[in-house]
VEXFI-73557 format. One record per residue (C-alpha): residue number from 1; residue in three letters; x, y, z. Coordinates in nm, 2 decimals, padded with zeros to 4 digits, always signed. Example, Ala and Ser with C-alpha at 12.3 -4.5 7.8 and 13.67 -1.06 7.14 Angstrom:
BEGIN
> vomi_zanu_x_y_z
> 1_ala_+01.23_-00.45_+00.78
> 2_ser_+01.37_-00.11_+00.71
//
This chain:
BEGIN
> vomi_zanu_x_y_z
> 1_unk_+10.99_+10.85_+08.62
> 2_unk_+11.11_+10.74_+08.96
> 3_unk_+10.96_+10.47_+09.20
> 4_unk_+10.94_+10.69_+09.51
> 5_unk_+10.72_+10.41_+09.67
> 6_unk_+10.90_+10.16_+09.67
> 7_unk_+11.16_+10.08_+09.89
> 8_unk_+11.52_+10.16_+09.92
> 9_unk_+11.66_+09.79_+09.89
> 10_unk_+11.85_+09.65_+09.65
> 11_unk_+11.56_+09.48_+09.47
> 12_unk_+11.40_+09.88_+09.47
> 13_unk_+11.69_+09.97_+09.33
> 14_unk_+11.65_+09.81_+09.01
> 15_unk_+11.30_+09.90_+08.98
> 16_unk_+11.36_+10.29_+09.02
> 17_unk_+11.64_+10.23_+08.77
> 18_unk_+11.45_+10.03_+08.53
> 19_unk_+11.14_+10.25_+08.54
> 20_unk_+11.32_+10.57_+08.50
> 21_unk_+11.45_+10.45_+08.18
> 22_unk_+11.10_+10.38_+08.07
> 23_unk_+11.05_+10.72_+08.06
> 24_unk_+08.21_+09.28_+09.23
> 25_unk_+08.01_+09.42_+08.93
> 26_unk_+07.93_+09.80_+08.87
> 27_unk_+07.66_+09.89_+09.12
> 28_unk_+07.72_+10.26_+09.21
> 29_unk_+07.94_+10.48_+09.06
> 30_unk_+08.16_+10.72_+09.14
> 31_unk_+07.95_+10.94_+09.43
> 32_unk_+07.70_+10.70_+09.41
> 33_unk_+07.38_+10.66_+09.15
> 34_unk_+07.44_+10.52_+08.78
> 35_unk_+07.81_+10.46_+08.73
> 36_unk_+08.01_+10.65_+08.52
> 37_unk_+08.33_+10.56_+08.57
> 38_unk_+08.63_+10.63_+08.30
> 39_unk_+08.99_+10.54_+08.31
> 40_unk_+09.08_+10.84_+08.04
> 41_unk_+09.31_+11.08_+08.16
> 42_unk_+09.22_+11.35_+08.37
> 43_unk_+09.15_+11.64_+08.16
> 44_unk_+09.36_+12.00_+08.27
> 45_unk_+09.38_+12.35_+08.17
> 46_unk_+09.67_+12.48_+08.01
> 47_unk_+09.96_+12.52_+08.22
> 48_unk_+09.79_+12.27_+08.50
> 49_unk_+09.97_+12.01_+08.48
> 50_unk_+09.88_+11.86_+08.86
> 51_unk_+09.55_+11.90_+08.74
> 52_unk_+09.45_+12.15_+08.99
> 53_unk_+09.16_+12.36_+08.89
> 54_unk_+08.97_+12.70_+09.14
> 55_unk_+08.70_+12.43_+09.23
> 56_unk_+08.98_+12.16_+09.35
> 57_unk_+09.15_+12.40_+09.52
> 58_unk_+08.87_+12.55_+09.69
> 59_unk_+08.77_+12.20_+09.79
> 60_unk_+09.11_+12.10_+09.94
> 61_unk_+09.05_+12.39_+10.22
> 62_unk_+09.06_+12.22_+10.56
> 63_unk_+09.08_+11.89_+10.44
> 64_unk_+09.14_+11.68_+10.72
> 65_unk_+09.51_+11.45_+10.79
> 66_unk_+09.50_+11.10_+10.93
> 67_unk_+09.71_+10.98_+11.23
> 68_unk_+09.93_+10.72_+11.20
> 69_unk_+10.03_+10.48_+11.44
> 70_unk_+10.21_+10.16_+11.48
> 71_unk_+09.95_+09.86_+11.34
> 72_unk_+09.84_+09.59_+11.60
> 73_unk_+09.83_+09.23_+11.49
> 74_unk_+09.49_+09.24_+11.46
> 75_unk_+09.29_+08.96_+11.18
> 76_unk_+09.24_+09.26_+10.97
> 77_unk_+09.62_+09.39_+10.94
> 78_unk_+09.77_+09.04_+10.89
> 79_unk_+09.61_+09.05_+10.58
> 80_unk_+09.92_+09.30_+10.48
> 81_unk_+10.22_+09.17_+10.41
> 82_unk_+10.58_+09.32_+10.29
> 83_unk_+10.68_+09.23_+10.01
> 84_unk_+11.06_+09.08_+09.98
> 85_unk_+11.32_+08.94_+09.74
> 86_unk_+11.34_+08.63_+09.76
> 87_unk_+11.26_+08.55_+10.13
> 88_unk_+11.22_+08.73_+10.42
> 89_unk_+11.59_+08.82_+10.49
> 90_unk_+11.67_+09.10_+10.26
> 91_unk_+11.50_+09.45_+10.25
> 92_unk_+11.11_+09.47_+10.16
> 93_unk_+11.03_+09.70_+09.92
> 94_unk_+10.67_+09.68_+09.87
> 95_unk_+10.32_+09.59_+10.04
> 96_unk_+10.05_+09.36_+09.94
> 97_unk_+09.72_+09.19_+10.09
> 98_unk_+09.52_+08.90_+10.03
> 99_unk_+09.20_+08.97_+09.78
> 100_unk_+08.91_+08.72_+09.77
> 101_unk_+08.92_+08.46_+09.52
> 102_unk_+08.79_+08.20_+09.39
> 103_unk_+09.14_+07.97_+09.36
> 104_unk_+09.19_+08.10_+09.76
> 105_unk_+09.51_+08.23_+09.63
> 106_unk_+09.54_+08.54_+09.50
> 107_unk_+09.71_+08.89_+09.66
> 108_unk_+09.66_+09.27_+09.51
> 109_unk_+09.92_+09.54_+09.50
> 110_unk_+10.09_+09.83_+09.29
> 111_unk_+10.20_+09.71_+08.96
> 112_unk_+10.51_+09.90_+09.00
> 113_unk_+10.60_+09.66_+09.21
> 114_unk_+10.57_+09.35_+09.03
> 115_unk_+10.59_+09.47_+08.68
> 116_unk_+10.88_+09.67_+08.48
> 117_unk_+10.75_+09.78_+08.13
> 118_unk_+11.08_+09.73_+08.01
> 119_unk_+11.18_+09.41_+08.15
> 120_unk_+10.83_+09.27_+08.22
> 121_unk_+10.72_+09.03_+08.53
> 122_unk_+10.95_+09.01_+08.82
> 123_unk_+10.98_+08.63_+08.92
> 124_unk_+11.18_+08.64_+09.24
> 125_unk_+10.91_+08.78_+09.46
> 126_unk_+10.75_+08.66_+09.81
> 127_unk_+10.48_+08.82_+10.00
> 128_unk_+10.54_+08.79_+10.35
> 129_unk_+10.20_+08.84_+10.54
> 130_unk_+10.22_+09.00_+10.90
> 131_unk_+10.59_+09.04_+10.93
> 132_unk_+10.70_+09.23_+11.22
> 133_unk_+11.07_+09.27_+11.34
> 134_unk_+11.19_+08.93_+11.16
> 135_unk_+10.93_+08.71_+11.21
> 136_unk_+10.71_+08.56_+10.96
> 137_unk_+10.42_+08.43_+11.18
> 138_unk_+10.16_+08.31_+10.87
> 139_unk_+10.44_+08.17_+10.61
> 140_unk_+10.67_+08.28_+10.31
> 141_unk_+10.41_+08.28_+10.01
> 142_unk_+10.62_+08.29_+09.68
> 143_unk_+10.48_+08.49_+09.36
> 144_unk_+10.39_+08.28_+09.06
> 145_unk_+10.19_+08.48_+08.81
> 146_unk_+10.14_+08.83_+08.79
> 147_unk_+09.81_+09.01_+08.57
> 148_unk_+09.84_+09.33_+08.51
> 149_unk_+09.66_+09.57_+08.23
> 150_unk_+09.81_+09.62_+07.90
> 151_unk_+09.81_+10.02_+07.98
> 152_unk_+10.08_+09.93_+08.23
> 153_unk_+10.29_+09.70_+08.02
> 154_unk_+10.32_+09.92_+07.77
> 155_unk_+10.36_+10.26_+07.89
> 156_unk_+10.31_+10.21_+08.26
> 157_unk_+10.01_+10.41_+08.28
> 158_unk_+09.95_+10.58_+08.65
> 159_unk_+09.55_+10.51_+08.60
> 160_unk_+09.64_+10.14_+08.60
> 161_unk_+09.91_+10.10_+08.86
> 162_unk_+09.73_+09.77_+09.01
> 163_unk_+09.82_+09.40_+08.96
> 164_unk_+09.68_+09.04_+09.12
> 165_unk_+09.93_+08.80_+09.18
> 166_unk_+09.86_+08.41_+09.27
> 167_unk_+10.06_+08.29_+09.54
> 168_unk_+10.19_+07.92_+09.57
> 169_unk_+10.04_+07.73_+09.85
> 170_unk_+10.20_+07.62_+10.12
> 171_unk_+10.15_+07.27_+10.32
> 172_unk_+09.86_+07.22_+10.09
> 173_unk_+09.70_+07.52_+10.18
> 174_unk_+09.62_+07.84_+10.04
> 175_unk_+09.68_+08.15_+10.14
> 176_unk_+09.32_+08.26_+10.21
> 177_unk_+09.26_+07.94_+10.39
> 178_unk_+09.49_+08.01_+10.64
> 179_unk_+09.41_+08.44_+10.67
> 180_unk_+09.09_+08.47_+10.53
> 181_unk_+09.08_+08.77_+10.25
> 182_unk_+08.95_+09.15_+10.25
> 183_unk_+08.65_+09.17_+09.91
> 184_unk_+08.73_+09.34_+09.60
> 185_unk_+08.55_+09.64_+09.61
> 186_unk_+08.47_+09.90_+09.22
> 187_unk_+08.32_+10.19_+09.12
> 188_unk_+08.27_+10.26_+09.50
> 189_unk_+08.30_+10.68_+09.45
> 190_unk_+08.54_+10.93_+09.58
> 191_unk_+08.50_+10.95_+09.92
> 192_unk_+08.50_+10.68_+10.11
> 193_unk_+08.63_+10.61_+10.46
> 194_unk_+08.92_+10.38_+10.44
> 195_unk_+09.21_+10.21_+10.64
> 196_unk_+09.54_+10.21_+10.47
> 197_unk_+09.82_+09.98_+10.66
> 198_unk_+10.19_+09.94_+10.52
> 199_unk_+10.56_+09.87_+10.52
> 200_unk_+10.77_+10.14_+10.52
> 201_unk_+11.11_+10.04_+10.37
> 202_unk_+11.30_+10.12_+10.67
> 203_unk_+11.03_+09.96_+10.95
> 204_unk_+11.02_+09.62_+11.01
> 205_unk_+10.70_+09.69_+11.17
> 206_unk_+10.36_+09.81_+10.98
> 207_unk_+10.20_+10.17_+11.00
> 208_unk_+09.77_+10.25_+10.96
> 209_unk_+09.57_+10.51_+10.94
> 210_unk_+09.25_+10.58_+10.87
> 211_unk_+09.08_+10.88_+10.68
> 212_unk_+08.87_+11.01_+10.43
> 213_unk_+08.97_+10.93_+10.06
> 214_unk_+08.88_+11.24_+09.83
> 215_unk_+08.93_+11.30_+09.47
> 216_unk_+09.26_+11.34_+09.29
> 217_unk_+09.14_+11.34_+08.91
> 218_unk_+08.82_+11.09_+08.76
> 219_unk_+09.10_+10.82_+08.75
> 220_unk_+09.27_+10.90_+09.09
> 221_unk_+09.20_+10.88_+09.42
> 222_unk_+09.40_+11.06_+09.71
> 223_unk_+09.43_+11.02_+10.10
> 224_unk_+09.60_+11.26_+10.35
> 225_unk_+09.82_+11.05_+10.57
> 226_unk_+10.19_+11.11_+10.73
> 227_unk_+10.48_+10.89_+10.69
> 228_unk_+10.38_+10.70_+10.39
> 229_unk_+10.73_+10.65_+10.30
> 230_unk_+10.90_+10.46_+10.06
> 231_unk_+10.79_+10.01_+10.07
> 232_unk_+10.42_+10.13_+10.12
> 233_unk_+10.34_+10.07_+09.71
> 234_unk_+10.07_+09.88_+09.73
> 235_unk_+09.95_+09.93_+10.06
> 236_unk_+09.53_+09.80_+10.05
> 237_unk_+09.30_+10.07_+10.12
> 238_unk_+09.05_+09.91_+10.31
> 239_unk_+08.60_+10.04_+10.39
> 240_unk_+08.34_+09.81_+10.51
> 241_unk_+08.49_+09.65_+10.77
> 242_unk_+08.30_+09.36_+10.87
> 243_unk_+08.33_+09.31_+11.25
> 244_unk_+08.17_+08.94_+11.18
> 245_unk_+08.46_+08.82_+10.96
> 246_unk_+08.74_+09.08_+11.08
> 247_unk_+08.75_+09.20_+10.70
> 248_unk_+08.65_+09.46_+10.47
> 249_unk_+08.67_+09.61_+10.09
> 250_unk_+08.94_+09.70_+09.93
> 251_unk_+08.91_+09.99_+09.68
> 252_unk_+09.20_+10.11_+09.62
> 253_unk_+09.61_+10.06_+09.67
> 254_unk_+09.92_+10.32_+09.73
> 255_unk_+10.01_+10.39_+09.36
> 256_unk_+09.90_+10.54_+09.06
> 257_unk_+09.98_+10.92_+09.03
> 258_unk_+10.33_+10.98_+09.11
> 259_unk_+10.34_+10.58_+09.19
> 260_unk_+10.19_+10.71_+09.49
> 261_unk_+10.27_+11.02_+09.59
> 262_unk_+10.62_+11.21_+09.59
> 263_unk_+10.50_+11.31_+09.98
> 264_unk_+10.50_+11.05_+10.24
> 265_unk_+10.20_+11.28_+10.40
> 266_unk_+10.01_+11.27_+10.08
> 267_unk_+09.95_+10.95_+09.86
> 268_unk_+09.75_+10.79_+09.59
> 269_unk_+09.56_+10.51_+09.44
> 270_unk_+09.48_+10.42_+09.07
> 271_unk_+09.07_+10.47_+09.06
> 272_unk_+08.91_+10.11_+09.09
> 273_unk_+08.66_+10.11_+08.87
> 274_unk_+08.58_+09.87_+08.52
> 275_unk_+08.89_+09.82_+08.41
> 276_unk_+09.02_+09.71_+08.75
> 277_unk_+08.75_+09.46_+08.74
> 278_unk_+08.85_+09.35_+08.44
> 279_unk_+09.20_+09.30_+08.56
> 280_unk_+09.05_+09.11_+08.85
> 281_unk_+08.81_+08.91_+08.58
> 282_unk_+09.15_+08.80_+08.41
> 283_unk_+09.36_+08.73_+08.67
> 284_unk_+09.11_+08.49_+08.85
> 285_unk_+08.99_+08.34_+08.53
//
């Protein structure tokens, strides 16, 4: 297994080394109506082992690809930040965003990013909100706990490639006091129009786009946008913006099947549906 997300710095080079070795509340579910969400594997025919079946394919058939452009520093995209090694003068390797919380503190991205099954939390981390070409205009926010599921510790299970990490506060204040924080959003469905903004391991400079998400397996979801390239783990994707509060919902993050995709045109997102929320539940708790 190979981190093809994340980025191509020093710090990304341990993960991809270490991970190769390794071998709010339920209102709708997925499509809308009762929810039936499950986080057990996708199941395939014999031989499929993408998970591609005659009806996927047929539905894939003109499906539509997203633009990307450079991101302005807007409210809603200095919610992103890259994620760095120690401070913000090394390579970033990976992206976060603020989440809404109770403690005002908390930040979501891919667990492959924060979290080795082998060698467990990484505890040298800083999320760097709104970086662009050096400068860190809303602060260094340091890592200091991680929560991920116990599907990822032990096995790093692709339907669970999510964590929430609390940030330390800064001049007495927390993160979302100072940005403000995009919802949590579950069992949302399969198609949803989203925003999905990033680092790129070899930008200093964030890239959006927006599109249609679409279905990648019960436990997957997939969107279909260029240059998705290695640092964009954990990229937020973001529906419901509110033009009121310059926020919106995130349901999902770059990761999950093939930690995100093994085509910077094409990526993915663990599904967020119950056990997400549980995750969420825990790591706020």
């Amino acid at each position: 297994m190979t981190t093809r997300r994340a980025g191509t710095g020093a710090a990304a080079g341990v993960l991809t080394v270490a991970l190769a070795a390794a071998g709010c509340t339920t209102s709708a579910g997925p499509g809308g109506g009762v929810p039936t969400v499950t986080s057990a594997p996708a199941t395939t025919a014999a031989g499929d082992s993408h998970g591609w079946t005659k009806q996927r394919l047929k539905g894939a058939i003109g499906r539509r690809t997203g633009v990307t452009r450079t991101a302005k520093p807007t409210v809603l995209n200095g919610l992103v930040g890259a994620v760095f090694t120690r401070n913000a003068d090394g390579d970033h390797f990976c992206t976060a965003s603020v989440v809404d919380s109770a403690g005002l503190n908390l930040v979501v991205t891919a667990a492959h990013c924060v979290w080795d099954p082998k060698l467990g939390q990484r505890s040298d981390l800083v999320f760097v909100p709104g970086y662009r070409q050096g400068d860190t205009p809303s602060g260094v926010w340091p890592l200091l706990s991680v929560t991920v599921d116990d599907g990822w510790k032990d096995h790093a299970d692709p339907d669970m490639d999510v964590a929430f990490a609390v940030v330390q506060a800064q001049n007495g204040r927390q993160v979302q006091q100072v940005l403000g924080a995009n919802r949590l959003g579950v069992n949302r469905g399969y198609r949803l129009p989203v925003k999905v903004t990033g680092y790129p391991g070899s930008s200093d400079v964030p890239i959006t786009c927006s599109n249609t998400t679409s279905e990648q397996s019960p436990t997957q979801l997939r969107i279909d946008c260029p240059d998705y390239t290695g640092g964009t783990s954990g990229s937020p994707w973001v529906t419901d913006f509110d033009p009121a509060t310059r926020t919106g919902t995130v349901v999902g993050v770059i990761g999950g099947y093939q930690e995100g995709g093994d085509s910077p045109d094409t990526s993915y997102s663990s599904y967020f549906g119950d056990r997400v929320q549980a995750l969420y539940d825990r790591a706020t708790g």
